[in-house]
LOMI-119744 format. One record per residue: residue in one letter; x, y, z of N, C-alpha, C in turn. Coordinates in steps of 0.02 Angstrom, whole numbers, padded with zeros to 5 digits. Layout:
<recs>
  code      nx      ny      nz     cax     cay     caz      cx      cy      cz
     A       X       Y       Z       X       Y       Z       X       Y       Z
...
</recs>
This chain:
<recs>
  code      nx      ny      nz     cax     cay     caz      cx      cy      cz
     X  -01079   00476   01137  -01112   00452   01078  -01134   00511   01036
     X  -01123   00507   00969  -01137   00574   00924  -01231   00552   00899
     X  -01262   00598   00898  -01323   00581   00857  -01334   00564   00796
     X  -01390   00560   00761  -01390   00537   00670  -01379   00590   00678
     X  -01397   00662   00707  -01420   00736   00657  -01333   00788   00668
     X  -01295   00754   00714  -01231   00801   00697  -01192   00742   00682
     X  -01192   00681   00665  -01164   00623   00606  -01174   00666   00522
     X  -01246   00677   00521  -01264   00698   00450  -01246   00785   00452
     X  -01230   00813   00485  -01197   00900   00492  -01139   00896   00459
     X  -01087   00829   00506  -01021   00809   00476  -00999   00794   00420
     X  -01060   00740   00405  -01041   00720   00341  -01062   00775   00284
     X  -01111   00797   00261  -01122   00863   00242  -01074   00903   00238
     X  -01053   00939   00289  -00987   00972   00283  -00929   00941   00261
     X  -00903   00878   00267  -00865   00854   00246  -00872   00847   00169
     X  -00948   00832   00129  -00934   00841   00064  -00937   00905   00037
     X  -00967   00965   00070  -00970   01028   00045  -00888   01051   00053
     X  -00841   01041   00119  -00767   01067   00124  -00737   01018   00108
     X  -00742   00973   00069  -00688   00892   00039  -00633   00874   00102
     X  -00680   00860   00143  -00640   00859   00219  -00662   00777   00244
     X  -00631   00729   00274  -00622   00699   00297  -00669   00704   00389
     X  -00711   00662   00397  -00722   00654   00491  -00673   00589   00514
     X  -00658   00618   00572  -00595   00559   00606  -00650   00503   00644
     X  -00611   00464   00657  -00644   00405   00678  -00683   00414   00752
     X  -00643   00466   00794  -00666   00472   00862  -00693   00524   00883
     X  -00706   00592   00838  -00699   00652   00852  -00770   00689   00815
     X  -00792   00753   00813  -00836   00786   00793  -00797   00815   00755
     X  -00757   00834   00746  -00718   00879   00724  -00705   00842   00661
     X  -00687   00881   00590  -00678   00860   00533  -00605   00845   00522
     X  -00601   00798   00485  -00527   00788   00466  -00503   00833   00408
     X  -00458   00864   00426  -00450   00922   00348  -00351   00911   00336
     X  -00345   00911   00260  -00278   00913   00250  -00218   00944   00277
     X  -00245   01009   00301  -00184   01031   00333  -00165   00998   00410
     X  -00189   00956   00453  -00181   00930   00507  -00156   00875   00501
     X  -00154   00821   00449  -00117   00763   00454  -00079   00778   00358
     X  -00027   00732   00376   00016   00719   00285  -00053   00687   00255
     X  -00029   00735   00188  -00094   00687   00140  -00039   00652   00086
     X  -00056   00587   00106  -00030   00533   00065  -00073   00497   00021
     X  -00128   00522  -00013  -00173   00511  -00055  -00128   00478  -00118
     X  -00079   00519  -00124  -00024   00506  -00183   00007   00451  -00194
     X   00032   00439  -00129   00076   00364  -00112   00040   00296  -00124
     X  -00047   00322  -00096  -00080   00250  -00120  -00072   00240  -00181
     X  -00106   00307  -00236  -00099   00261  -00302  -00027   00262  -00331
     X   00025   00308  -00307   00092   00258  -00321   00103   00195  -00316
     X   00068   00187  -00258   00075   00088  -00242   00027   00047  -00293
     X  -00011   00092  -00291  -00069   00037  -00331  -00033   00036  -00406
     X  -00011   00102  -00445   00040   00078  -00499   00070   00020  -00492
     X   00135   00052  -00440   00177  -00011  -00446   00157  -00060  -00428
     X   00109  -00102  -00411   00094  -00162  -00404   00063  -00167  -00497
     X   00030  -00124  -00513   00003  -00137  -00585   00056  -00137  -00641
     X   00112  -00147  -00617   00164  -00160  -00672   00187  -00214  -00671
     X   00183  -00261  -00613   00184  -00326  -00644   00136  -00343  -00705
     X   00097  -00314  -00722   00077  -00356  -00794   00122  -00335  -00846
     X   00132  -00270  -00870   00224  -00270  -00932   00266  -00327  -00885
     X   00273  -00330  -00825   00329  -00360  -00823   00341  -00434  -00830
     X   00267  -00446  -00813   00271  -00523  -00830   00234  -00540  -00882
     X   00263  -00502  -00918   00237  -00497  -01009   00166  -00514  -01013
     X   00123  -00487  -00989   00034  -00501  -00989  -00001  -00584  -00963
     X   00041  -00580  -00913   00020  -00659  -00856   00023  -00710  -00886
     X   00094  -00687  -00933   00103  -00769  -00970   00148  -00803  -00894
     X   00202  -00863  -00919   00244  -00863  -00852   00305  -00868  -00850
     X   00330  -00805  -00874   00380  -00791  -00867   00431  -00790  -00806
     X   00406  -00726  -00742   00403  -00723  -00691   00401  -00805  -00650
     X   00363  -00823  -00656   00339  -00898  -00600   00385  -00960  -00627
     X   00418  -00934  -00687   00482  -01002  -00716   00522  -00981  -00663
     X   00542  -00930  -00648   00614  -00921  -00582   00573  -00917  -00524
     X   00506  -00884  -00502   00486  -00877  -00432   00411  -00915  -00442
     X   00389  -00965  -00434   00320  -00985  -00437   00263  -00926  -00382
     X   00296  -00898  -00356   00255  -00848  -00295   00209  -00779  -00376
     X   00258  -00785  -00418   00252  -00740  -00469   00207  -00771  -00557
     X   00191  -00831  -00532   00148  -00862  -00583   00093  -00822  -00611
     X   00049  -00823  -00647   00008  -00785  -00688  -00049  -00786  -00631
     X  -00072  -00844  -00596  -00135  -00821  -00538  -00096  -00781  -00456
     X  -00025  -00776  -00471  -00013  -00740  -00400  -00005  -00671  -00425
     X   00020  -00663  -00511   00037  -00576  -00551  -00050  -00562  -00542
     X  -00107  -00587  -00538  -00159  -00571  -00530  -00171  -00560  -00471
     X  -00157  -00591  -00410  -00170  -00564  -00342  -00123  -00486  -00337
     X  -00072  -00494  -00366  -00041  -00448  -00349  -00086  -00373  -00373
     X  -00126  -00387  -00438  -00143  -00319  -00469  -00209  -00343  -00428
     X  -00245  -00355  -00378  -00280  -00356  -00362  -00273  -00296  -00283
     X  -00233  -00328  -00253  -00191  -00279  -00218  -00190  -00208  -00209
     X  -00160  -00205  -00297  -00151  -00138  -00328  -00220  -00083  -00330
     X  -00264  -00127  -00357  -00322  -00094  -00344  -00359  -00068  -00284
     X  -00351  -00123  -00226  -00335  -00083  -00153  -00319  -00031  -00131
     X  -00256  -00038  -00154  -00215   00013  -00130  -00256   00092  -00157
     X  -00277   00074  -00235  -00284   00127  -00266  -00354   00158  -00246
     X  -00400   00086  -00208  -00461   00112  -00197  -00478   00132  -00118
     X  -00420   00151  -00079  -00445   00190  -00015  -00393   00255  -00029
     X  -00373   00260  -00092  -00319   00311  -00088  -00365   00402  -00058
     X  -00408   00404  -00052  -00455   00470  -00004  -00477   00445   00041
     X  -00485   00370   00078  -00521   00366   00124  -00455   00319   00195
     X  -00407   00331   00167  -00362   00302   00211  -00335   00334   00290
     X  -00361   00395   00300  -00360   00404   00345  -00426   00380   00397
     X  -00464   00356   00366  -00505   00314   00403  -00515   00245   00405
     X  -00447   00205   00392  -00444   00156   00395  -00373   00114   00411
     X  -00341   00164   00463  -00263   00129   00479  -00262   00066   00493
     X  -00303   00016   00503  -00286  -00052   00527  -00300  -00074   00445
     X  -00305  -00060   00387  -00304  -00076   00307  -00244  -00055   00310
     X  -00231  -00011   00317  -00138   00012   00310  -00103  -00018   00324
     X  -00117  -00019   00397  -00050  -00092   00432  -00067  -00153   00394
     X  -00124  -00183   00380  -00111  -00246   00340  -00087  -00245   00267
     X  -00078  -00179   00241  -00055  -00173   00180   00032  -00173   00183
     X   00052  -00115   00269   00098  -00148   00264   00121  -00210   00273
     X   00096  -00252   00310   00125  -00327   00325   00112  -00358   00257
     X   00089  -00332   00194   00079  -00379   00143   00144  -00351   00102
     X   00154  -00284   00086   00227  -00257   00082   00295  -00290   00096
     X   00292  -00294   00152   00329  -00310   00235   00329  -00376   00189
     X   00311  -00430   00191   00315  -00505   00156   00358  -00499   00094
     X   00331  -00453   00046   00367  -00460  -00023   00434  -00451  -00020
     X   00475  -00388   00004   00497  -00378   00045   00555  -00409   00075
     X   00513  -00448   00121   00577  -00491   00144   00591  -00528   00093
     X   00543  -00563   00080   00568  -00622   00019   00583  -00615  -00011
     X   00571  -00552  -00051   00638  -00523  -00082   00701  -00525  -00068
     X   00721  -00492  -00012   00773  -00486   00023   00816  -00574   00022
     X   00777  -00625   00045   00810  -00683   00058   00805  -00719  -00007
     X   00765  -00693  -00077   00775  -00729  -00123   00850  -00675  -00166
     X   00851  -00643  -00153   00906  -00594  -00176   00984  -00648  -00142
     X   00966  -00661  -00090   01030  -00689  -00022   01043  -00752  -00064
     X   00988  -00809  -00077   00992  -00870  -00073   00997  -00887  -00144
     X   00971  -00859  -00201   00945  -00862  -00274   00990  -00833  -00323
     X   01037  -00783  -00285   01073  -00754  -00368   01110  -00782  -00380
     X   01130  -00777  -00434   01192  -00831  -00448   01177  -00895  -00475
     X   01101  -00928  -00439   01111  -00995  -00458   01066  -01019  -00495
     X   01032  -01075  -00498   01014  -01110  -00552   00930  -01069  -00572
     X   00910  -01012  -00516   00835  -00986  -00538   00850  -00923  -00570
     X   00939  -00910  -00574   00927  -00854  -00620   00964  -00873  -00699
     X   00978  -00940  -00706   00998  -00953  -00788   00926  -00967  -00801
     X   00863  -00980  -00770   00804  -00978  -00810   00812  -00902  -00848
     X   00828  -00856  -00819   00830  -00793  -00867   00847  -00774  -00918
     X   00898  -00832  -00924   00947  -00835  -01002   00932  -00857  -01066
     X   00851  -00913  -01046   00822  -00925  -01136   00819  -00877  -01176
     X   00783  -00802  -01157   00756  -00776  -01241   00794  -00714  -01190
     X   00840  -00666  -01255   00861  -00592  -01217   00809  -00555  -01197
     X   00739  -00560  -01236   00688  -00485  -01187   00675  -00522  -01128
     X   00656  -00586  -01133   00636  -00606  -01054   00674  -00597  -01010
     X   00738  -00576  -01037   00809  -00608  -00985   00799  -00517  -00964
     X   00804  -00491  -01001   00797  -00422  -00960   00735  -00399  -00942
     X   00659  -00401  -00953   00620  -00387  -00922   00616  -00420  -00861
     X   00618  -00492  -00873   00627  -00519  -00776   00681  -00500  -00737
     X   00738  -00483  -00756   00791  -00486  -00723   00787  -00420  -00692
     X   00771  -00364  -00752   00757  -00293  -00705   00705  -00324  -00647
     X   00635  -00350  -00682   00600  -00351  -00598   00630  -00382  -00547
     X   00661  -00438  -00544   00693  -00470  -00491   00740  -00430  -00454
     X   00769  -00394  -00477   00827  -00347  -00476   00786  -00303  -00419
     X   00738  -00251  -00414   00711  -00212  -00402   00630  -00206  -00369
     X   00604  -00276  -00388   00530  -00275  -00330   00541  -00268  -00267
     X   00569  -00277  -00255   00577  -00294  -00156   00600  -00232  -00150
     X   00620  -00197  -00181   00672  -00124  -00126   00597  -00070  -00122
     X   00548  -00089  -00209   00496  -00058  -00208   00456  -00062  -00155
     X   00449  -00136  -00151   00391  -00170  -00073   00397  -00138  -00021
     X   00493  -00139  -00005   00520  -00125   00061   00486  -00046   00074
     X   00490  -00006   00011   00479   00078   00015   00400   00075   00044
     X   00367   00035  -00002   00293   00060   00005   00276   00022   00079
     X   00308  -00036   00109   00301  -00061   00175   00288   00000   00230
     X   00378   00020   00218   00365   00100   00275   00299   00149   00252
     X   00282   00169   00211   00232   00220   00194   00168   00180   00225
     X   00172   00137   00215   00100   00099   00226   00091   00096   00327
     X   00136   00075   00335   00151   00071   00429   00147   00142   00435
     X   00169   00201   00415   00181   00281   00455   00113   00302   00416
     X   00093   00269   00393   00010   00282   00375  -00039   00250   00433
     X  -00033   00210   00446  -00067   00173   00483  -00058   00199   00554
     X   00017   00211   00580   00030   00256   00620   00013   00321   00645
     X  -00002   00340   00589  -00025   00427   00589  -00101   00439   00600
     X  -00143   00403   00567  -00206   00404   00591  -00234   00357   00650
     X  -00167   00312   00669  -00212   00264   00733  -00221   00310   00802
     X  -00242   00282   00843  -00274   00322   00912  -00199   00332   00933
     X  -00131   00301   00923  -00077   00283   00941  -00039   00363   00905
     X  -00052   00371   00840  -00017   00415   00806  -00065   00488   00818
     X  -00111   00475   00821  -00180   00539   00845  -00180   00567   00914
     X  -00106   00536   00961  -00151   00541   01035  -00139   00620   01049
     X  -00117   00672   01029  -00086   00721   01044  -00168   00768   01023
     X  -00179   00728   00964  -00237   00785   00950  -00309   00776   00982
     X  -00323   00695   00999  -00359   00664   01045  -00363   00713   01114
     X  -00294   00699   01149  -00297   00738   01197  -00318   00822   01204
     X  -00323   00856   01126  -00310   00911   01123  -00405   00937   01114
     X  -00421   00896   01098  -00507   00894   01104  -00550   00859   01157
     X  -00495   00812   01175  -00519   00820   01270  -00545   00867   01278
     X  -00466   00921   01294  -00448   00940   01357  -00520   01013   01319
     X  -00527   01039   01255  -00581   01082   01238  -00631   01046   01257
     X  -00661   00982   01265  -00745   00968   01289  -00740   01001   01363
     X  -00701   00995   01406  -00718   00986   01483  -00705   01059   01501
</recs>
């Protein structure tokens, strides 16, 4: 068990050296010991914030071919986004947010994948054909969300990976084996 008075040493040092404390350890979390993917979050949190150009400002464009993409799900989605964007420094202390970010990835994703299988060609993509900008602003997104999802899925899992006790055990063990 760590005390309040080397809890508050840590944290202290952590805001004086912009260093990170790990979940199990005394020892500070600092950039050069794990990938800093600080970047990748708010990449993700972008690309989730472009469904609003894409679904032309939560009219329903989008949700005429995919109802999953209606103006209150283009809002969950940038809700998401903001997630993503708001542990983007604190994500190494929170891999089980990661893994559920990937399984929310991981979803789009597939369904992507099986609306790509089951949907082209047929009657949910002549909704695309009323007005030409709609037909190409949706059609690029349809075209291209899911391979995005699929990317940020993996980043989000080898995130979650990297800081769990699972992806840490090498350095775990390595501050063992210095206490004893």
């Amino acid at each position: 068990s760590t005390s309040p008075a080397t809890l508050l040493q840590i944290t202290l040092s952590a805001i004086i050296n912009q260093t990170l404390p790990t979940r199990h350890s005394t020892m500070p979390f600092t950039k050069s010991n794990h990938p800093n993917l600080s970047t990748f979050y708010l990449f993700a949190g972008a690309y989730n914030l472009l469904i609003i150009p894409f679904s032309i400002f939560f009219s329903n464009n989008l949700g005429a071919v995919d109802e999953l993409f209606s103006p209150p799900g283009c809002f969950v989605i940038c809700l998401w986004g903001f997630a993503y964007i708001s542990v983007h420094e604190l994500y190494p202390l929170t891999p089980q947010l990661s893994f559920v970010f990937g399984v929310e990835k991981a979803f789009f994703g597939l369904r992507w994948l099986h609306w790509i299988s089951t949907k082209y060609e047929s009657e949910s993509m002549e909704l695309l054909t009323s007005d030409f900008w709609q037909e190409r602003i949706a059609g690029l997104f349809f075209a291209l969300y899911g391979a995005g999802d699929i990317f940020c899925s993996v980043f989000f899992f080898y995130s979650a990976f990297c800081f769990s006790d699972l992806g840490r055990a090498d350095e775990i063990m390595r501050r063992k084996s210095h206490l004893t």
